[in-house]
C-alpha positions as CSV (number, residue, x, y, z in Angstrom):
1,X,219.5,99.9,-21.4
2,X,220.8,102.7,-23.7
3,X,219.1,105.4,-21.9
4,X,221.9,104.9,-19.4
5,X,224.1,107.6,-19.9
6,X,227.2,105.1,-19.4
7,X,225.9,103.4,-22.6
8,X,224.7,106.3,-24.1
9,X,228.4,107.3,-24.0
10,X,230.1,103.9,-24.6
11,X,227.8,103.8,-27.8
12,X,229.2,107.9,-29.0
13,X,233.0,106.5,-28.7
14,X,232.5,103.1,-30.1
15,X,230.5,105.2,-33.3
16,X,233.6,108.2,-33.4
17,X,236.4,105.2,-33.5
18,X,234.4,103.3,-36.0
19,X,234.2,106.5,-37.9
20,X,238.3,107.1,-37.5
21,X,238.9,103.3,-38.4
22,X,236.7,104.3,-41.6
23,X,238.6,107.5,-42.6
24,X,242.0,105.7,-42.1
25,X,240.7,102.7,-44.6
26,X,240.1,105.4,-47.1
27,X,243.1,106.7,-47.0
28,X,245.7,104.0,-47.3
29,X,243.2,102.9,-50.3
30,X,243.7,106.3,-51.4
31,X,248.1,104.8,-51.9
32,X,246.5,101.7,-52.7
33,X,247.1,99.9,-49.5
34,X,244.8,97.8,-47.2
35,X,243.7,100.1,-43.7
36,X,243.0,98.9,-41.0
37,X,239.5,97.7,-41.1
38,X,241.2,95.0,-43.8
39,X,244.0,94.3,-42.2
40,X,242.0,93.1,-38.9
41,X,239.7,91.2,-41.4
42,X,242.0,89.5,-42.9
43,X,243.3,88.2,-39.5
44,X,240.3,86.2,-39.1
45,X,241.1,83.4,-40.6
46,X,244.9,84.5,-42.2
47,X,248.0,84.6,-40.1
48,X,248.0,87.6,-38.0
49,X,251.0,89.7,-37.5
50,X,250.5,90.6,-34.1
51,X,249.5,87.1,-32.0
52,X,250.7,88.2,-28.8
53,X,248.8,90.9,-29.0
54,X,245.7,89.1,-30.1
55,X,246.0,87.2,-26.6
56,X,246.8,89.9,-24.3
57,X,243.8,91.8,-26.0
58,X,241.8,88.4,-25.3
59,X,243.2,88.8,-21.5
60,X,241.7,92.2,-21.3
61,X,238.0,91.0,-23.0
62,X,238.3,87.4,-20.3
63,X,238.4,90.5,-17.2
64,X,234.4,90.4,-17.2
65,X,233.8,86.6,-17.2
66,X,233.6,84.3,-14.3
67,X,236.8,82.0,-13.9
68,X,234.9,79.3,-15.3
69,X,234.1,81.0,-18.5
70,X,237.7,82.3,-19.0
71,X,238.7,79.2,-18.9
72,X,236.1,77.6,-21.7
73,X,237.6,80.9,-23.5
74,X,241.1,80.3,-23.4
75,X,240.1,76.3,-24.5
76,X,238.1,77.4,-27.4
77,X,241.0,79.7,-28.6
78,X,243.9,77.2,-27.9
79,X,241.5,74.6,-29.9
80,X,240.6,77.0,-32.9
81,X,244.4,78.1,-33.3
82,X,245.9,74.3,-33.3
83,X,243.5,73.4,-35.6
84,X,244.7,76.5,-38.2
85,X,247.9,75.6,-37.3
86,X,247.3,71.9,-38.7
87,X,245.3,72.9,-41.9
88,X,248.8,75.9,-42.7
89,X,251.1,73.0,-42.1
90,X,249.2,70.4,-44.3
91,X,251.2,69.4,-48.0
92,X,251.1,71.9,-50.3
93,X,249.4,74.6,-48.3
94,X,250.6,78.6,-48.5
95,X,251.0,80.5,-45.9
96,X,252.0,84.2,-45.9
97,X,254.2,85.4,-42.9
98,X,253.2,86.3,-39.6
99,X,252.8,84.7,-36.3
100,X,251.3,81.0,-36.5
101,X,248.4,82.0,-33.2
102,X,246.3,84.5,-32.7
103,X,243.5,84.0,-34.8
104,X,241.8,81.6,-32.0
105,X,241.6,84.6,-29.3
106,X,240.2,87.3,-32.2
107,X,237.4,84.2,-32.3
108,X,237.1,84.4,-29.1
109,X,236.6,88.1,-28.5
110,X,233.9,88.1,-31.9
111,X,231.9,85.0,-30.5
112,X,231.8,87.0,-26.8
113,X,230.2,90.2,-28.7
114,X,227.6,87.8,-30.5
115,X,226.7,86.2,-26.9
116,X,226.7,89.3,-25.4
117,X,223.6,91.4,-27.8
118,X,221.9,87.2,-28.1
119,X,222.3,85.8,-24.6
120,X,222.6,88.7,-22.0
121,X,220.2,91.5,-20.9
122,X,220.6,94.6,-18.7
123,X,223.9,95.3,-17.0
124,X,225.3,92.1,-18.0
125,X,225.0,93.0,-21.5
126,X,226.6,95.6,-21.2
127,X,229.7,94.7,-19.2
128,X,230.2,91.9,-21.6
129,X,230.4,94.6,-24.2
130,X,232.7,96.9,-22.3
131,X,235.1,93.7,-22.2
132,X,235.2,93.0,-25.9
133,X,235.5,97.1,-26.7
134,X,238.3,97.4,-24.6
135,X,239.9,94.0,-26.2
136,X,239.3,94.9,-29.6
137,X,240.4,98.8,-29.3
138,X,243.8,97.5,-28.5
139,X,243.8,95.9,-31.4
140,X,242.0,98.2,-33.4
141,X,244.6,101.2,-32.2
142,X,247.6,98.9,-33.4
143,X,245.8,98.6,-36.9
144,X,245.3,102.2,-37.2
145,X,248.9,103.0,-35.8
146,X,250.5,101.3,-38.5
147,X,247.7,103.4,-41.1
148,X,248.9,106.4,-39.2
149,X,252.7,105.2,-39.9
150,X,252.0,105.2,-43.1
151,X,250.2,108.3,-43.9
152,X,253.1,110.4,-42.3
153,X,255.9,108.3,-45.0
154,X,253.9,109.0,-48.1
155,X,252.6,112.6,-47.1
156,X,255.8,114.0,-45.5
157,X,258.5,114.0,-48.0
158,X,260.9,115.9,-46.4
159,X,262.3,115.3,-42.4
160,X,263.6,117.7,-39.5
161,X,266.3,115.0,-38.6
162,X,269.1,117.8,-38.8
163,X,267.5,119.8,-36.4
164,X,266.8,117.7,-33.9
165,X,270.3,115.6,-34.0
166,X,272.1,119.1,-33.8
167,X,269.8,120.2,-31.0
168,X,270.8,116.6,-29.0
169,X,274.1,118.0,-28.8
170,X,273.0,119.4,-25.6
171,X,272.1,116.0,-24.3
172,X,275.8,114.6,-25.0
173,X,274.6,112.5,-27.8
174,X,273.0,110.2,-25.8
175,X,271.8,107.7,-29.1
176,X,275.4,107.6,-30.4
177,X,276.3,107.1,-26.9
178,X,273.6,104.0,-26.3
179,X,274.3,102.8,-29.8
180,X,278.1,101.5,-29.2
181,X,276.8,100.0,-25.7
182,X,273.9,97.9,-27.0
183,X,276.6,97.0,-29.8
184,X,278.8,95.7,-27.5
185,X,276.4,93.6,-25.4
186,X,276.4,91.3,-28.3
187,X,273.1,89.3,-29.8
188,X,271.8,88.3,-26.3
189,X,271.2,92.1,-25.4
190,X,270.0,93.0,-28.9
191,X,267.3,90.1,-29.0
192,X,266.4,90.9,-25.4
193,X,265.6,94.5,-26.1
194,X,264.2,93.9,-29.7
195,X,261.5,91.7,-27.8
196,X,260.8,94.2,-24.7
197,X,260.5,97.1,-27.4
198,X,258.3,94.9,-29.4
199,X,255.3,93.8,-26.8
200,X,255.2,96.9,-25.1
201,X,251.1,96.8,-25.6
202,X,251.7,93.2,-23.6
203,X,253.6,94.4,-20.9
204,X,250.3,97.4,-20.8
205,X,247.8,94.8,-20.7
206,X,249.9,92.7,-17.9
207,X,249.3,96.1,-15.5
208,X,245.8,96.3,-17.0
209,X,245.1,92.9,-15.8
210,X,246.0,93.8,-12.7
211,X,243.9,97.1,-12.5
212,X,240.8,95.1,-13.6
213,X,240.9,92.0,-11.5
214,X,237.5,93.3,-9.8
215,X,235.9,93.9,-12.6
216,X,233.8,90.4,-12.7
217,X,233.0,91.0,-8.8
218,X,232.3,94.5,-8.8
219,X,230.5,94.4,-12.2
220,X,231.9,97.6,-13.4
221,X,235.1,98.8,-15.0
222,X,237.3,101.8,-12.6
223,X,237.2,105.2,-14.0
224,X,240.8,104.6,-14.7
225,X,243.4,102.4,-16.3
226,X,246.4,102.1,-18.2
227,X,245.2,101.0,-21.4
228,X,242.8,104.3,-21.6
229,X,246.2,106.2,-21.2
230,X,247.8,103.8,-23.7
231,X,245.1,104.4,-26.6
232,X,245.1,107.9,-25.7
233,X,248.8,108.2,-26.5
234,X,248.5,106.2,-29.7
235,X,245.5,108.4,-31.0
236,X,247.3,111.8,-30.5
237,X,251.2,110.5,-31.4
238,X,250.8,110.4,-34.5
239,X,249.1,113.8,-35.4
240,X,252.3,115.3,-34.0
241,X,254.6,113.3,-36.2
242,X,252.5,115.0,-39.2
243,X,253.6,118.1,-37.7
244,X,257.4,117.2,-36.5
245,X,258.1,114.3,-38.9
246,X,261.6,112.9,-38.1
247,X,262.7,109.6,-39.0
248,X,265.3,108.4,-36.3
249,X,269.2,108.8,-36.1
250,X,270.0,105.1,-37.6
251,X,268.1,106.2,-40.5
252,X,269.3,109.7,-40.9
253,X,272.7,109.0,-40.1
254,X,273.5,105.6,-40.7
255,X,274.1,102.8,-42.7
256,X,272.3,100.2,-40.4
257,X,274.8,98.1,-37.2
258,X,271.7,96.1,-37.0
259,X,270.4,95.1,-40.5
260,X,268.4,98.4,-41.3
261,X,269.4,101.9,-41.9
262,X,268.9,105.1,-44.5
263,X,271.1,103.7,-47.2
264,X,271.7,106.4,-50.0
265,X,268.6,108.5,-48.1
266,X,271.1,108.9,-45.2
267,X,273.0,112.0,-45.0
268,X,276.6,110.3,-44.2
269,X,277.4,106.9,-42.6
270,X,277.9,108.5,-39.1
271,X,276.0,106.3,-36.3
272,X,276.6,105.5,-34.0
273,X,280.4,105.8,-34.1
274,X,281.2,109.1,-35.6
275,X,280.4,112.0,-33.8
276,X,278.1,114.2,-35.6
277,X,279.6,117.9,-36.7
278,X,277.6,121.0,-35.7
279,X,276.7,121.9,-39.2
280,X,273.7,124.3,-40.2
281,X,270.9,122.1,-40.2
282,X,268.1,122.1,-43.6
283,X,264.9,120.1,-44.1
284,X,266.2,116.8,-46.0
285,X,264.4,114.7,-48.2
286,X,263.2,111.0,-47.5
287,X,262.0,107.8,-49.2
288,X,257.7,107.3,-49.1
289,X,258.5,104.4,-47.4
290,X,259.8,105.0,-43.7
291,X,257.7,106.0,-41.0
292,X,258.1,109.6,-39.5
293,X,257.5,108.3,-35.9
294,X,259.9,109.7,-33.6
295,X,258.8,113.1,-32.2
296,X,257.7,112.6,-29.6
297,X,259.0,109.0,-29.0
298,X,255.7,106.7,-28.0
299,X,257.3,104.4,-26.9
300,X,259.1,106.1,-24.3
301,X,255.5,107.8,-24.0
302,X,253.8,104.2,-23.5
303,X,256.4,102.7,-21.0
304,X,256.3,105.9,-18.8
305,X,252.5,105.4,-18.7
306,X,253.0,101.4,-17.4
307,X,255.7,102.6,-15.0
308,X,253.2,105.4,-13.7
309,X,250.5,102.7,-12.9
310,X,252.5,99.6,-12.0
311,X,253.7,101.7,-8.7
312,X,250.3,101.3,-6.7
313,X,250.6,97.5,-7.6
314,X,252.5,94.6,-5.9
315,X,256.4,94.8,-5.7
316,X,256.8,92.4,-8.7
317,X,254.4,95.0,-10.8
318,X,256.5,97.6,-9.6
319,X,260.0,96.2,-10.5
320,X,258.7,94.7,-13.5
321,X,257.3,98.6,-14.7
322,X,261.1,100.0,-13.9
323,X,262.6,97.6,-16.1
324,X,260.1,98.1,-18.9
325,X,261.0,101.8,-18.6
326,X,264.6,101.4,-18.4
327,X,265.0,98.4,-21.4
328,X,262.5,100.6,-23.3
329,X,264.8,104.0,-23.3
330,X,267.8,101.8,-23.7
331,X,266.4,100.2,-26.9
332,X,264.9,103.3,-28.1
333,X,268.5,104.8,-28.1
334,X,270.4,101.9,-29.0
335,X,269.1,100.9,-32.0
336,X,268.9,104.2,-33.0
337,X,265.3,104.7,-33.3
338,X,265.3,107.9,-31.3
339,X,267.7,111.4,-30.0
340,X,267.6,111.7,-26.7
341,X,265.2,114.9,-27.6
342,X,262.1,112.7,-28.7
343,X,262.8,111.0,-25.2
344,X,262.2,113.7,-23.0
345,X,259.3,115.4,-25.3
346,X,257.8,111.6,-25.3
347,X,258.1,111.7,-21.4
348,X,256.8,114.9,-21.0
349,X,253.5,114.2,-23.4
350,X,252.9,110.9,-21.5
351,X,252.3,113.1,-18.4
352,X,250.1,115.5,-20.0
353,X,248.2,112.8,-21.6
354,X,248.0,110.8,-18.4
355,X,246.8,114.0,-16.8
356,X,244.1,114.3,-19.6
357,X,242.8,111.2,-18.6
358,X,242.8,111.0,-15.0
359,X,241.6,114.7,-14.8
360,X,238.7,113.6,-17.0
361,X,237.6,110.7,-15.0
362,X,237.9,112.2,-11.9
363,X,236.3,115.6,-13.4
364,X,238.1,118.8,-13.5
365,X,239.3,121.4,-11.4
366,X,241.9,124.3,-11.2
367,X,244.6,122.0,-10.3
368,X,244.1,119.8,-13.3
369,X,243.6,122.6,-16.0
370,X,247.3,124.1,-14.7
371,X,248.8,121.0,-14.8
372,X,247.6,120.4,-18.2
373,X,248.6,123.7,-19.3
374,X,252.1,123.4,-17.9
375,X,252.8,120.1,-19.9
376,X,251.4,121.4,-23.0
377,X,253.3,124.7,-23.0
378,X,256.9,122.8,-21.9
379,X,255.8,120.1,-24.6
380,X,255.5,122.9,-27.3
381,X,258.5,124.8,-26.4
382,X,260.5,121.8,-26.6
383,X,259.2,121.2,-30.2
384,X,259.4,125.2,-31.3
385,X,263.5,125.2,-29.8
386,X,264.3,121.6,-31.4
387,X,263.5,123.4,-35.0
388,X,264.0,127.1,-34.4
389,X,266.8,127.3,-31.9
390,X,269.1,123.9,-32.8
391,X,272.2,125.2,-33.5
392,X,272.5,127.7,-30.6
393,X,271.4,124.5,-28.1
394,X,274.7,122.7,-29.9
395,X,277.0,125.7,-29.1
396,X,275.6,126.5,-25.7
397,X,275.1,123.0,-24.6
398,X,275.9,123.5,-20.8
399,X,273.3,126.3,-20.8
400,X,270.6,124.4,-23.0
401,X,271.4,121.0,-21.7
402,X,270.2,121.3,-18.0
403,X,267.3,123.8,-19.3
404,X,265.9,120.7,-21.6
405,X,266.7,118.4,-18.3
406,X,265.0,121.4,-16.1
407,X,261.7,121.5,-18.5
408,X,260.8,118.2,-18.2
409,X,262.0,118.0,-14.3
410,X,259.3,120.1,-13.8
411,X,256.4,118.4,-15.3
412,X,257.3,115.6,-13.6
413,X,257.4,117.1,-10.1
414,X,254.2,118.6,-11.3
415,X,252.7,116.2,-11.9
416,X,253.7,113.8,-8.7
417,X,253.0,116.6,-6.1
418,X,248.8,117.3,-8.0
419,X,248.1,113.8,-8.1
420,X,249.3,112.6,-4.9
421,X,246.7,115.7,-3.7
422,X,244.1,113.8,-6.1
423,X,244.5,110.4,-4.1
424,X,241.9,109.8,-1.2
425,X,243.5,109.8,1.9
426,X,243.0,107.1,4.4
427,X,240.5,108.0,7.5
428,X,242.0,108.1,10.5
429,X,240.7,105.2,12.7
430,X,238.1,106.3,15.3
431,X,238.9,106.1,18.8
432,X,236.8,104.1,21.1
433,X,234.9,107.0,23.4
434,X,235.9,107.5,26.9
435,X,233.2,107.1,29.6
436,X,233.5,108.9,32.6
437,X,233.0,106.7,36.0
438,X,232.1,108.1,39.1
439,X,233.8,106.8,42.2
């Protein structure tokens, strides 16, 4: 079986994210925090903090079985989390925050890897495997995200907020802007875009699921999917936030018009009513404690990735990956997470990344290595004028406005004229051959 070079290279990754998982673990015990190899212990029989995610990672692993055994799956999982639930609500018994379900689907995805090297030979074996890897990576990539997260706070001290909120003056502001609108729309449009921003990785596996429906049938997995885009994003994020750490406008430059904000770490109280003066802009301290996760924005990065492959699905996939999209940006903005700058870099990464992938499943050519290229060198620029050339984008904005606009325009169109060259084209239908009669 593991002569196969499928295996062969299903076994490399599983042993080089092991190996990451392991290096991340040493360094939050390094600040004297559990990683992420605890954390997704500890969720084994503790309240997890992400159960939603637990299930839609289940979903992914329940792709390989036959109806039948899904089924028996989500049972066992329903079964093990009600009885948890019971023994955490029982008199006198403590339990620490989180979400009350989950723990029965990580059972689940565990008991379905012991089956799997026990019970199955050959190719079954392995697609069994596949399933649980790919359930367990989304779970393992949200562990090491929030690692990641934490690594940037405690090794960054100082931000580049300045230099990219003078720079978004060529955008018009756009956060400040999306900030008083989400205010207005009252709690009902707050608690509907806190919850689309929060299970984002859901709404991924929902287009997954979709992707993979053939995967029991055809007893293999495509060469392409979202969630291979959505890991890929999450793995190389959070190296350029180590590079370009900026902590988000409600923390920079507010006091909080939802519950959180920069307190005295905040250089004035000025989101998202008061516009912000062009002032020369300086590296500022922050606290250890806030994550430097907003260039690029991944979120934006992760929704344009479900938008890109909810359009070859049914109408209700397709309209359900707009909205993500748009509810995404709008909360991304609004809550003042992001400036409209970390937007369009996070757009324009999500297409390079996406081309990554797709270009290495489907091999490489000269097509693939320009398109690359061009997203890497427009994603780069962006970042080298956000820092060197802010303040002449905030007096110029009618010149650097359309040109950030323009930039990422043209990945885009980029990237939607080479793939629609990398997508088969449908064989004409023969003709039924003309015989010749003789009168």
């Amino acid at each position: 079986m593991w002569r196969q070079p499928s295996a062969r290279l299903w076994a490399a990754a599983g042993v080089a994210g092991l190996g990451f998982l392991v290096v991340l673990e040493i360094a939050a015990r390094h600040y004297g925090l559990p990683g992420p190899i605890t954390n997704q212990a500890r969720e084994v029989l503790y309240t997890p903090k992400s159960g939603p995610l637990l299930y839609a990672s289940m979903a992914l692993t329940m792709v390989v079985l036959t109806w039948r055994e899904r089924f028996i799956a989500a049972g066992v999982a329903i079964g093990v989390d009600v009885v948890l639930l019971l023994v955490r609500e029982a008199p006198g018994a403590r339990v620490a925050g989180g979400h009350f379900f989950g723990n029965g689907a990580l059972w689940v995805m565990l008991g379905c890897a012991v089956i799997a090297v026990t019970r199955r030979t050959g190719g079954e074996r392995i697609l069994l495997l596949k399933g649980v890897g790919l359930g367990l990576l989304l779970v393992a990539g949200r562990k090491a995200g929030d690692t990641w997260l934490l690594i940037t706070s405690k090794t960054r001290p100082t931000v580049l907020d300045q230099y990219v909120a003078i720079a978004d003056h060529a955008l018009g502001d756009p956060s400040w802007l999306v900030g008083r609108m989400v205010r207005a729309t009252g709690p009902i449009g707050t608690h509907l875009l806190d919850w689309v921003y929060i299970q984002l990785a859901v709404a991924a596996v929902c287009v997954a699921l979709y992707q993979l429906r053939n995967v029991a049938a055809e007893g293999r997995f495509p060469r392409h999917h979202v969630v291979r885009t959505f890991l890929a994003i999450g793995l190389l994020g959070p190296g350029i936030y180590m590079i370009f750490p900026v902590v988000g406008p409600v923390f920079a430059y507010g006091s909080g018009a939802f519950g959180t904000g920069g307190g005295h770490w905040a250089v004035a109280d000025l989101w998202p009513n008061t516009p912000l003066p062009i002032t020369t802009p300086h590296p500022m301290p922050y606290d250890g404690i806030t994550p430097r996760n907003c260039m690029p924005s991944l979120h934006t990065a992760w929704a344009t990735a479900i938008f890109i492959h909810s359009r070859k699905g049914p109408r209700f996939l397709r309209f359900a990956g707009t909205f993500w999209l748009v509810a995404t940006l709008t909360a991304t903005l609004g809550f003042g997470y992001h400036y409209g700058a970390d937007l369009v870099a996070g757009v324009v990464f999500a297409l390079t990344v996406e081309a990554t992938m797709r270009s290495l499943a489907r091999g490489w050519d000269r097509s693939a290595t320009r398109l690359v290229a061009h997203g890497t060198t427009v994603f780069a620029a962006l970042l080298v004028s956000y820092r060197y050339l802010s303040m002449e984008m905030a007096e110029h904005p009618w010149v650097f406005g359309p040109l950030i606009i323009l930039a990422m325009l043209s990945v885009i169109d980029g990237y939607i004229r080479t793939t629609r060259r990398w997508d088969p084209k449908p064989a004409p239908a023969r003709q039924p051959e003309r015989r010749l009669e003789l009168v």
